[in-house]
C-alpha positions in Angstrom: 35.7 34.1 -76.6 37.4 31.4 -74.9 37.3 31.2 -70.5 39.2 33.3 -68.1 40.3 31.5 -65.5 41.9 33.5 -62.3 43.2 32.9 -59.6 41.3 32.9 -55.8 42.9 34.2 -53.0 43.4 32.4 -50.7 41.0 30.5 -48.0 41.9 28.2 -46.1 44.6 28.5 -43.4 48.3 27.8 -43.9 49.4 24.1 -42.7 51.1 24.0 -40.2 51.4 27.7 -38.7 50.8 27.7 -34.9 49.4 31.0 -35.0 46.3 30.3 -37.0 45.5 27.2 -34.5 44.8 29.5 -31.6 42.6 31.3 -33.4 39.9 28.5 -34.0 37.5 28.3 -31.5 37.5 24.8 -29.8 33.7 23.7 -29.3 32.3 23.6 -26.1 31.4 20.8 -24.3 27.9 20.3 -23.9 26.3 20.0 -20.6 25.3 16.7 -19.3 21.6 16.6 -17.8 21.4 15.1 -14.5 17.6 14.7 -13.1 17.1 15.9 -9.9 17.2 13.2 -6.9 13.6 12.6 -5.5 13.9 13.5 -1.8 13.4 9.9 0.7 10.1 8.7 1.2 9.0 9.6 4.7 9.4 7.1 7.3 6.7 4.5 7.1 5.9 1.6 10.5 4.7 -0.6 8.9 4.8 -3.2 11.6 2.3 -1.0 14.0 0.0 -0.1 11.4 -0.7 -3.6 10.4 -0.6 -4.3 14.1 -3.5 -1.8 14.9 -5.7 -3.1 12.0 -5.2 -6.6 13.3 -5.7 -5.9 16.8 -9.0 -4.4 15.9 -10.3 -7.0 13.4 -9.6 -9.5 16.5 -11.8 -7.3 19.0 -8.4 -6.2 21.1 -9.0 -2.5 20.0 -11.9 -0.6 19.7 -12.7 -0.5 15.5 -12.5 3.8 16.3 -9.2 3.5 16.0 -9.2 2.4 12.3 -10.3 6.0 11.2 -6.6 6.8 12.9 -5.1 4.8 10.3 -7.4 3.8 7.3 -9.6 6.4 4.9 -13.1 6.6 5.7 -14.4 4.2 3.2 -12.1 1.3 3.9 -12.4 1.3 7.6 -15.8 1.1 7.7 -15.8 -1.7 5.8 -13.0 -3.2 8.0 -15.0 -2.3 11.3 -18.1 -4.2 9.8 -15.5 -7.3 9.7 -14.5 -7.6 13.3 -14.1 -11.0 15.4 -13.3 -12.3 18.8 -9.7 -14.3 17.4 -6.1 -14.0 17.8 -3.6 -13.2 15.0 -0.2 -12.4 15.6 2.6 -11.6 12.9 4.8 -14.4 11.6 7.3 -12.1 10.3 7.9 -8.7 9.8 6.4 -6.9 7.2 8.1 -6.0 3.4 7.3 -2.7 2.7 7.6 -1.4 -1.6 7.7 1.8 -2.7 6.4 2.3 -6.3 6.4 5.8 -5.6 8.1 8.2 -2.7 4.5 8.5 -1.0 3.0 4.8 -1.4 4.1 1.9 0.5 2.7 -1.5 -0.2 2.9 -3.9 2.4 2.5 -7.6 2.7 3.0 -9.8 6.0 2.4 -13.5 6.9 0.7 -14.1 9.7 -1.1 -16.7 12.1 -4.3 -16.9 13.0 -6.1 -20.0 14.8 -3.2 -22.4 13.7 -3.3 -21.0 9.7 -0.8 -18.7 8.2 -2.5 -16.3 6.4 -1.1 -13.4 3.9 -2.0 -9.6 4.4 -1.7 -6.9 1.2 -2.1 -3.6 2.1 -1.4 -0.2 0.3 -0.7 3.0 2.4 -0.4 6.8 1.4 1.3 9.6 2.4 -1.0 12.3 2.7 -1.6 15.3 5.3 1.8 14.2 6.8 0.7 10.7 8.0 0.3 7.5 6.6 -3.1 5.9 5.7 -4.2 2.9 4.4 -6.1 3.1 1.2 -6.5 -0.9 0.6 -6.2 -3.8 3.6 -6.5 -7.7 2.6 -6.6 -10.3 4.6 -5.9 -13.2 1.6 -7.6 -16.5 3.4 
């Protein structure tokens, strides 16, 4: 028996005819993701905290005042390390943020005619600053 072949209706739409074009859904644009802006890191001086440390590592201030400023661990090893001298900042400090609550810090400064380089870190915690690290680079 040989093949049938028939006829389809048809399919696809009719070129041309503005009628069928509204009827095809246009796609919907897709929605861009945006990340959400980190809020400002909270304001950080800089220039007094390194001035406290240093005015108690020269004997100016009493070394109570570290555990103001400085976690327990790292200002008693600061208060073992204080000195009768005189050390004043060269320029102000550059602060860094690698994240929105820790500030590095590094300042030049001058003590007994040598410029010396100070690297400190600082954390935001309990809604204060402290220092978690404090080098005097000699």
């Amino acid at each position: 028996m040989p093949p049938v072949v028939r006829r389809l209706a048809a399919y696809e739409p009719p070129v041309g005819d503005a009628a069928w074009v509204a009827v095809i859904p246009l796609p919907r644009p897709r929605p861009v993701w945006q990340p959400e802006p980190e809020p400002p890191s909270p304001v950080l001086d800089a220039a007094r905290l390194v001035g406290v440390v240093l005015e108690v590592l020269d004997g100016r201030r009493t070394a109570r005042l570290l555990r103001e400023v400085a976690v327990p661990a790292l200002a008693g090893r600061l208060g073992c390390s204080v000195r009768p001298r005189s050390t004043r900042m060269v320029r102000a400090p550059r602060v860094c943020h690698p994240s929105r609550l820790v500030a590095e810090i590094s300042v030049t400064v001058r003590r007994e005619g040598r410029v010396l380089a100070v690297a400190a870190r600082a954390e935001h915690r309990g809604g204060r600053w402290w220092f978690t690290a404090f080098t005097v680079l000699e």
